[in-house]
Every structure is written in C-alpha cells, then in structure tokens.
C-alpha positions as CSV (number, residue, x, y, z in Angstrom):
1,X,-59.4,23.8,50.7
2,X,-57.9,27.1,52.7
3,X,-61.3,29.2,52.6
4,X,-62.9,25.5,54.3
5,X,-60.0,25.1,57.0
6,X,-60.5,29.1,57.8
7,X,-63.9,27.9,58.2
8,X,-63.1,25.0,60.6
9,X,-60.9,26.9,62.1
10,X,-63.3,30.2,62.9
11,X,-65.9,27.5,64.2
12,X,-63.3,26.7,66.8
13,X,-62.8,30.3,67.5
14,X,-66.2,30.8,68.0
15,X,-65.9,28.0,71.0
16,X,-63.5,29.8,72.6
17,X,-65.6,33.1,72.9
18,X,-68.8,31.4,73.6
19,X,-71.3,32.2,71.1
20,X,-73.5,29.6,70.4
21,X,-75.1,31.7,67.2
22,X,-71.7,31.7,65.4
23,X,-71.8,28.2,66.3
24,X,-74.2,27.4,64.5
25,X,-74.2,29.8,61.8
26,X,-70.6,28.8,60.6
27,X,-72.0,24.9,60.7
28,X,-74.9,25.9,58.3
29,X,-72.1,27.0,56.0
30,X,-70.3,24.2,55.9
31,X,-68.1,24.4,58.9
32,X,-66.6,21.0,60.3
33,X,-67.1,20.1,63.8
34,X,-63.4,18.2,64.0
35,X,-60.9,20.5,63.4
36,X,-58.1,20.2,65.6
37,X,-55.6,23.0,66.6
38,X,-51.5,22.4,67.2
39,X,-52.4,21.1,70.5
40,X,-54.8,18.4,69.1
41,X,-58.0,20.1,70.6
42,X,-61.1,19.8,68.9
43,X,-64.3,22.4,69.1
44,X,-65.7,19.9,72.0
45,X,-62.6,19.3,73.9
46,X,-62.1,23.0,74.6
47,X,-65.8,23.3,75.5
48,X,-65.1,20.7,77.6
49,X,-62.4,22.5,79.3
50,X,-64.6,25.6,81.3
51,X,-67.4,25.2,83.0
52,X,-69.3,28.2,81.4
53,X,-68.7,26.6,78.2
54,X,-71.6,23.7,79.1
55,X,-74.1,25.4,76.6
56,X,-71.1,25.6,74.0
57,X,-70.7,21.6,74.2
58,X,-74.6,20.9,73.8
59,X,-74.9,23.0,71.4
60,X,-71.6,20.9,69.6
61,X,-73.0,17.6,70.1
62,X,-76.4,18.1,68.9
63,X,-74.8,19.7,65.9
64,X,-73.5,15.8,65.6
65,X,-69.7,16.5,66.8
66,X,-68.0,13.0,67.9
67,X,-68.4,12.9,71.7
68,X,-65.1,10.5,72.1
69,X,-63.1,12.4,70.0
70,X,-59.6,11.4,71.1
71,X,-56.9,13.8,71.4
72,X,-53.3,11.9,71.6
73,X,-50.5,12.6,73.7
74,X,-49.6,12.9,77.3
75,X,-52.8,14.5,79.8
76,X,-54.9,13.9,76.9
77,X,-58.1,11.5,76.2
78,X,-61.5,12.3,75.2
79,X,-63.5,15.0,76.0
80,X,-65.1,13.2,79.2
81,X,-61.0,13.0,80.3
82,X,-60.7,16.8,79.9
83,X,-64.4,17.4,82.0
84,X,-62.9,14.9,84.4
85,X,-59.4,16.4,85.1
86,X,-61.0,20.1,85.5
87,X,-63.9,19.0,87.8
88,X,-66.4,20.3,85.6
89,X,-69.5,17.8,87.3
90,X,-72.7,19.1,84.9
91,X,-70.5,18.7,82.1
92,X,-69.1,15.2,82.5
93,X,-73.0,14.2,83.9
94,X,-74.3,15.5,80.2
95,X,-70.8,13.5,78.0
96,X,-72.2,10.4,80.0
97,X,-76.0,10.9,79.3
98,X,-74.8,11.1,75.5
99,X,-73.1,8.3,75.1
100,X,-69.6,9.3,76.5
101,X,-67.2,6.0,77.1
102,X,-66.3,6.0,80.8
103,X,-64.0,3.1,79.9
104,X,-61.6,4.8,77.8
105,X,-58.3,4.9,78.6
106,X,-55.4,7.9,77.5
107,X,-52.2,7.1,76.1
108,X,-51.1,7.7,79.9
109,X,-53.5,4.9,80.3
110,X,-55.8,6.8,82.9
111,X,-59.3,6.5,82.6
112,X,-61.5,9.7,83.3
113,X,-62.3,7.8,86.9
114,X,-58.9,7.8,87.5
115,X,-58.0,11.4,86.8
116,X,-60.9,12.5,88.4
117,X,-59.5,10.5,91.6
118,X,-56.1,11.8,90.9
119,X,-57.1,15.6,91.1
120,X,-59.5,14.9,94.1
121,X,-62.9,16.2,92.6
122,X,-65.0,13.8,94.9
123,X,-68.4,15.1,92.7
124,X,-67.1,13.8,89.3
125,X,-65.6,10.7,91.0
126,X,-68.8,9.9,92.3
127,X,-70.8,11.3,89.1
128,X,-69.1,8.6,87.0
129,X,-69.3,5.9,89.7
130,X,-73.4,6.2,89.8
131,X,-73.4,5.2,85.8
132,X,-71.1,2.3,86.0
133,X,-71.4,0.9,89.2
134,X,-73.3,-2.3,89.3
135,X,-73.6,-1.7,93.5
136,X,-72.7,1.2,95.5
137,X,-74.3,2.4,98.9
138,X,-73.5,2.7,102.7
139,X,-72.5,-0.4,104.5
140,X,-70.7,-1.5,107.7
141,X,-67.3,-2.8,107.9
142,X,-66.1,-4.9,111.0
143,X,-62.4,-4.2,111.3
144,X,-59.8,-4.9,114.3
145,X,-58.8,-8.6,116.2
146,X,-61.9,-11.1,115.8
147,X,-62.0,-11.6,119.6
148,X,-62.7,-8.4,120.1
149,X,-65.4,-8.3,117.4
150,X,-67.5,-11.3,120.0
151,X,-67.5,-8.8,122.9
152,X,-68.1,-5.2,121.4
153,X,-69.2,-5.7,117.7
154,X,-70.2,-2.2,117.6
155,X,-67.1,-0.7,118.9
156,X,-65.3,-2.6,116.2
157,X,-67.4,-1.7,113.0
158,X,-67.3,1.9,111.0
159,X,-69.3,3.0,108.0
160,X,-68.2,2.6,104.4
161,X,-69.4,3.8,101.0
162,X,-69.0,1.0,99.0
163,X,-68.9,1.1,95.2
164,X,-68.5,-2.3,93.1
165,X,-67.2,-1.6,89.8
166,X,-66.5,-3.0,86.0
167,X,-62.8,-2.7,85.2
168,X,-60.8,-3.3,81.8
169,X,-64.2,-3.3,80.0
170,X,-62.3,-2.2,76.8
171,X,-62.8,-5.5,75.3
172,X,-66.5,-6.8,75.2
173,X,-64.9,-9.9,73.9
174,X,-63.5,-10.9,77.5
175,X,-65.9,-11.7,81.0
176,X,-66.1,-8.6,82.7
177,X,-64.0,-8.3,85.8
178,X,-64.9,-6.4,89.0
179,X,-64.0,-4.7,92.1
180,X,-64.5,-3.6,95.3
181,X,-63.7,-0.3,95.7
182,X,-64.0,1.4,99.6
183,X,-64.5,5.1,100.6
184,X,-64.3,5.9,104.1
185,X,-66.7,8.4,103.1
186,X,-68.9,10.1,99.9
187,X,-66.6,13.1,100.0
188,X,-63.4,11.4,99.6
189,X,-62.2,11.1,95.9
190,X,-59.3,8.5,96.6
191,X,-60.1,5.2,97.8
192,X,-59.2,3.4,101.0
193,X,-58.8,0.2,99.8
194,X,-59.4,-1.6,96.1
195,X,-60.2,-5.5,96.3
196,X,-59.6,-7.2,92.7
197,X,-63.1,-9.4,93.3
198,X,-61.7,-12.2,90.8
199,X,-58.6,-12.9,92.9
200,X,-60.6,-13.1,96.4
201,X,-62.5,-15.5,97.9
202,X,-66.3,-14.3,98.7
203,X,-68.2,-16.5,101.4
204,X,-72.2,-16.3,100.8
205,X,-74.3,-14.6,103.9
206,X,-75.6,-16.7,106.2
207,X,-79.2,-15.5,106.0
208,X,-80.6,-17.6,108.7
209,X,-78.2,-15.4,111.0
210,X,-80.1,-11.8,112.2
211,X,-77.7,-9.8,111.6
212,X,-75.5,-11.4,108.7
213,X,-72.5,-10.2,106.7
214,X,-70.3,-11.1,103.6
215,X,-66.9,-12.0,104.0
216,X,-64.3,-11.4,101.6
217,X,-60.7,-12.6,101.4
218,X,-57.8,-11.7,99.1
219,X,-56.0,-14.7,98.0
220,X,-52.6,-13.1,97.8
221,X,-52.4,-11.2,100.8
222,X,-54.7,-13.3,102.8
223,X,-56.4,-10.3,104.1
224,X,-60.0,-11.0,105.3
225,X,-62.9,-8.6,105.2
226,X,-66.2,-8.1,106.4
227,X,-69.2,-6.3,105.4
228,X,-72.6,-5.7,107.1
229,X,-75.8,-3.7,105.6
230,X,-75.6,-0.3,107.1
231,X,-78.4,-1.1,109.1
232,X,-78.6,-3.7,111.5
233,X,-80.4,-6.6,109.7
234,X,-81.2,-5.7,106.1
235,X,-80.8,-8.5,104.5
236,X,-82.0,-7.1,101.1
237,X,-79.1,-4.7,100.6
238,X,-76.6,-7.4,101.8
239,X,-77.9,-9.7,99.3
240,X,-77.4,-7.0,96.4
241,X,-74.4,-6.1,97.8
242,X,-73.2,-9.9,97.9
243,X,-74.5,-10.1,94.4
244,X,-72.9,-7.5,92.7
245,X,-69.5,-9.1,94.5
246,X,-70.4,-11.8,92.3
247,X,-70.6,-10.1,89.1
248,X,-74.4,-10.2,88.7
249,X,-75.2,-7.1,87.6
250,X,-79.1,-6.8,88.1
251,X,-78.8,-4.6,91.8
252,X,-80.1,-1.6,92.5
253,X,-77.8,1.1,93.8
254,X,-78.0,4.1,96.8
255,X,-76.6,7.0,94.6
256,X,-75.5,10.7,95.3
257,X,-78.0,12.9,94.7
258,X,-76.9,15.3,91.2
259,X,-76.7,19.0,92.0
260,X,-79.1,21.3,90.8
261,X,-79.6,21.6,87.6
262,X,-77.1,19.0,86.5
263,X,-77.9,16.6,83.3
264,X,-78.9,13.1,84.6
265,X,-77.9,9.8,82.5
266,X,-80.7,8.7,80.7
267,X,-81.7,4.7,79.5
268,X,-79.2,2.3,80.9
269,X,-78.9,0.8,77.1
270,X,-75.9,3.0,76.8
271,X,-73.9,1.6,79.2
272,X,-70.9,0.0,77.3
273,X,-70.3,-3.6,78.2
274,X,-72.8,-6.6,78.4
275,X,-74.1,-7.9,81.3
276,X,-72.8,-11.2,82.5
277,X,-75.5,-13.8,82.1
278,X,-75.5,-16.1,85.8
279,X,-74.3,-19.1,85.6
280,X,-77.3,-21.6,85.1
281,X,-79.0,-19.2,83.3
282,X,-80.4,-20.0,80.0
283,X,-80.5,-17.9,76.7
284,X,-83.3,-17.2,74.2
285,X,-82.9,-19.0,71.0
286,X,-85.3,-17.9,67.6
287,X,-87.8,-20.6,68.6
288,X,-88.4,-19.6,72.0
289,X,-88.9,-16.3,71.3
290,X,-91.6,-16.8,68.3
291,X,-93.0,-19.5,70.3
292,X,-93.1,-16.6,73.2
293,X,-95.0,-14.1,70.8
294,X,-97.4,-17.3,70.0
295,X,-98.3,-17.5,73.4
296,X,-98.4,-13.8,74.2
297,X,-100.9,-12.9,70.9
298,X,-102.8,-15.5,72.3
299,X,-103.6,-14.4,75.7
300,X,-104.2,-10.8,74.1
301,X,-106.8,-12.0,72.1
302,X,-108.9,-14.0,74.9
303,X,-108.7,-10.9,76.9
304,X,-109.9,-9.0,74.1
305,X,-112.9,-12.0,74.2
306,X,-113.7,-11.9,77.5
307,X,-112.3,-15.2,78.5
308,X,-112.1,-15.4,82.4
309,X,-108.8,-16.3,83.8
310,X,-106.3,-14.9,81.5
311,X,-103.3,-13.8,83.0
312,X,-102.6,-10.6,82.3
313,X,-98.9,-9.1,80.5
314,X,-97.7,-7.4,83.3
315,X,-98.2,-10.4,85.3
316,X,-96.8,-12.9,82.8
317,X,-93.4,-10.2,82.9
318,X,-93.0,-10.5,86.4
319,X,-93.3,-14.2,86.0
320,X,-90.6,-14.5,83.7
321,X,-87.8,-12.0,85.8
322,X,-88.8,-12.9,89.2
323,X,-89.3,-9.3,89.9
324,X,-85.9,-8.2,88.7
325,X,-87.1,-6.7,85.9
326,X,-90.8,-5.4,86.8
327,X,-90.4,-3.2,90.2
328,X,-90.4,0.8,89.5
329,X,-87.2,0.9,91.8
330,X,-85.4,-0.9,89.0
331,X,-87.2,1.6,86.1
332,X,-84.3,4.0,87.3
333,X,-80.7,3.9,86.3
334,X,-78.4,3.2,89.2
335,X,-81.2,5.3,91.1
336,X,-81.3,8.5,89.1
337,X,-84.7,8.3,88.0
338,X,-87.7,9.2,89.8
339,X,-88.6,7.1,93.1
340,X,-91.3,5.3,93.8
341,X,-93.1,6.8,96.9
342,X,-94.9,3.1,97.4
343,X,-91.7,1.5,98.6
344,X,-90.5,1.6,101.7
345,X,-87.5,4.3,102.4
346,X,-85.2,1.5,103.4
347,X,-85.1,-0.4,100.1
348,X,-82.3,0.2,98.1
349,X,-84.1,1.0,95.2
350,X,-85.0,4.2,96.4
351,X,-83.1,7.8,96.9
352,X,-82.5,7.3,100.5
353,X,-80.6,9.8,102.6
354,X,-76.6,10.1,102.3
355,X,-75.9,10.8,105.3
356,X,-75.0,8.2,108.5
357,X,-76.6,4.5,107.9
C-alpha cells in the first residue's frame, strides 16, 4: 500500500519536472494517474496549470487519466477550469477536443467560460465559445432614438460579435436554454450585454424587406434590440442568426481562427447536450428506420443493375435534411474544419475574415 502511494506520488512528481519518459515509465509499473496531493491536485490538473506542461497533459490523457477530474474547494473545478483561469489557449483547445465538459460548474459555481471572462483572457473565452456556441459571427446593431434611426440608419448602427450560447446544460433532462451574449469586439473577454433568450420576445425578419433585421425585446426590462447582418442585405446570416435565437441549433458559425499550432475540436458528437428537435418536427421510430434501410438496399441494388433513373444516396440525403445536413460548410464544427473553396466567401459557413463586416 506505501511502496504503491510512493509510486502515485513520484508519477506526480514527475509532472511537475516535465519528463514525459518518467511518465510513462512509472505508469508501466503500476503507477496511478489520480493521486491527489494536500491541495486536491491531480497529475493532470497541475499539467494543466503551465503552459510548457501541454506535452505533460497529452501524454496523461492518452495514458487514460480522467479529463474532468474534479478537485473541490474554492478556485477549484476540473482541469479545463485550471487551463481556463491561467489563460493557457492550446491547452484548454486540446481538454475540449478530448472530451472536456465546458458545462461544468466549481463549487464557486463558475464555469471555465466564466473564469476565463473573469481573468480577461479574450483567446480562451473565445476558444470555448467556438465549441458551444450554436451562432456566433459579426453583426450590426442599430442603437439610439428610433427617429433618428429613419434619417441616418448608418450613423446609428455599430458592429457587434455576437455569440448565442447553451446555458445550465448540466441537466440533459431539462430543454436547453439560451442566450444572447454581445461583444463590442473579438478582443474583449467580458460581455456588453447578456439577453436570457427565454425571457425576451424575438420578432421574425421580415425577409421581403432589403435590408432586414431581428428584433429582440426583454420582457422585464422592456428593452428593445435590433440586429442586422454585418453586411447590408445578407439575409442568410440573419436567418441563422434569427435561428439560433430560437434555439435551433443546426447554424453554422464565423469563428476565430486558432493560433498556430493549437489543437482544434474534433467531431461535434462530443458536444454535451442534445439538440433541440423544432417544433413540428417528427422523430424516427424502429419502423421507419428499417423501412428506410428497405428502401435504401433497394435503390443500391438497381444501381448496381443498371436500372436508369435511380436516385442516387447522396441525393436521397440531401432530400431528407433539406441541405442542413449535406453542404461541406456544415462538415466542420462551428467552422474549425477545412473550408470549402466552392462557396462563396460571404456564406457563413466559411472561415471568413475577423476583421470589420
């Protein structure tokens, strides 16, 4: 029992100096990845803690140590709470690429977001933002006395980055609540303003309009907001934008490009809560779907026979997610992945410049 604590506990040592070998050496002897010192750190919180310990905490996690370990107590949490706090951006992009709960909150009952926010580190508020966001991206917002907004619109309107965001997802038992939450620019870790979306009002675009917008308006404080595209007239980032208000989470999103070298989240199937299904929307049962492999061994074996006129699967797909699901822009998570050089720069679903709209 003491030599396999001394064990534990030189693994940990070996954190703090850095070598990877030991590391691993210790582990094939036996060594647990767990142990905690008086303080309640484990091998992966304190690798979590420096940014030249990045190669420490892969090297921990691929060895199978638990990436939300929890450590209690005050200006505590998980390991992506420690990454957060210190500012350590490559480190917190590769906790959330493997599987690192965004949504967990400390005993001080701070998620990483909001100690990242707290401490200022724009890069790892805006790191964590690009996983969970269901929306974020440019957009204008009209502000001042309505009269004056009839005689000098553009006078009256400033940019915003606007990120719409899952909150309390703790419980996947409970319909996902959202909000608004408004940057008056991408290096700015503290927001402007934060609009609970399921106490407001949200008024659909009027499309027919050229240049519409989306107006939102808190039912307590009867404050009244509105939101134009950052360019004049794009209607297909104000309906994504409008839709993500709404809790729909299939949009695209304009994200921050990662730095050099940084680790990139990987298949959005890690994500931690469910997305909402629309309301109308119909769900699968058993039948369906065998009926739906039926239908789909059939057409494979006419095309295999020649028959003329057989739809083929990639046209059947689209069919059945009216393009939500079949467009390369939406291949990518929140935008990270690779763009597609056949769409046009000013879709959302591409890596479009950061700077002004």
């Amino acid at each position: 029992m003491g030599a396999q604590q001394s064990k534990d506990a030189l693994l940990y040592e070996q954190v703090n100096y850095g070598n990877v070998e030991g590391i691993k050496t210790l582990r094939r002897q036996g060594a647990g990845l767990e142990w905690m010192d008086k303080e309640g750190k484990t091998p992966l919180i304190l690798a979590c803690l420096r940014h030249d310990l990045l190669p420490v905490a892969k090297v921990l996690i691929e060895l199978g140590a638990n990436v939300n370990v929890y450590r209690p107590g005050n200006h505590a949490g998980t390991p992506l709470h420690h990454a957060a706090k210190k500012g350590l951006e490559q480190t917190v992009h590769f906790l959330l690429s493997h599987g690192a709960n965004p949504f967990t909150m400390n005993d001080d009952c701070h998620t990483a977001l909001d100690l990242a926010r707290e401490k200022g580190h724009f890069n790892v508020v805006r790191a964590i933002e690009s996983r969970i966001s269901i929306f974020s991206g440019w957009l204008r917002e009209h502000y001042g006395p309505g009269f004056l907004e009839a005689f000098a619109p553009q006078l009256m309107s400033r940019k915003i980055w606007a990120v719409v965001l899952p909150c309390d997802a703790r419980n996947p038992t409970r319909p996902l609540k959202f909000q608004l939450v408004i940057y008056p620019e991408l290096k700015v870790a503290k927001p402007r303003t934060v609009l609970s979306l399921w106490k407001c009002t949200i008024e659909e675009p009027k499309f027919n309009q050229s240049d519409p917008s989306v107006i939102i308006i808190d039912k307590n404080s009867r404050a009244r907001y509105k939101f134009l595209s950052a360019h004049e007239g794009d209607k297909q980032q104000l309906q994504w934008f409008y839709t993500a208000c709404r809790g729909i989470t299939q949009v695209n999103n304009i994200t921050p490009q990662a730095p050099a070298g940084a680790v990139r989240p990987n298949a959005p199937s890690i994500i931690p809560y469910p997305s909402p299904t629309p309301a109308g929307a119909s769900t699968s049962n058993p039948e369906d779907v065998e009926l739906a492999m039926a239908i789909n061994a059939s057409i494979q074996s006419a095309i295999a026979e020649g028959v003329p006129g057989v739809p083929t699967t990639s046209t059947a797909a689209n069919t059945a997610t009216n393009g939500w699901g079949s467009s390369p822009g939406n291949s990518t998570l929140n935008g990270w992945g690779p763009p597609d050089v056949s769409v046009p720069p000013s879709k959302m679903s591409t890596q479009t410049r950061l700077d002004e709209p």
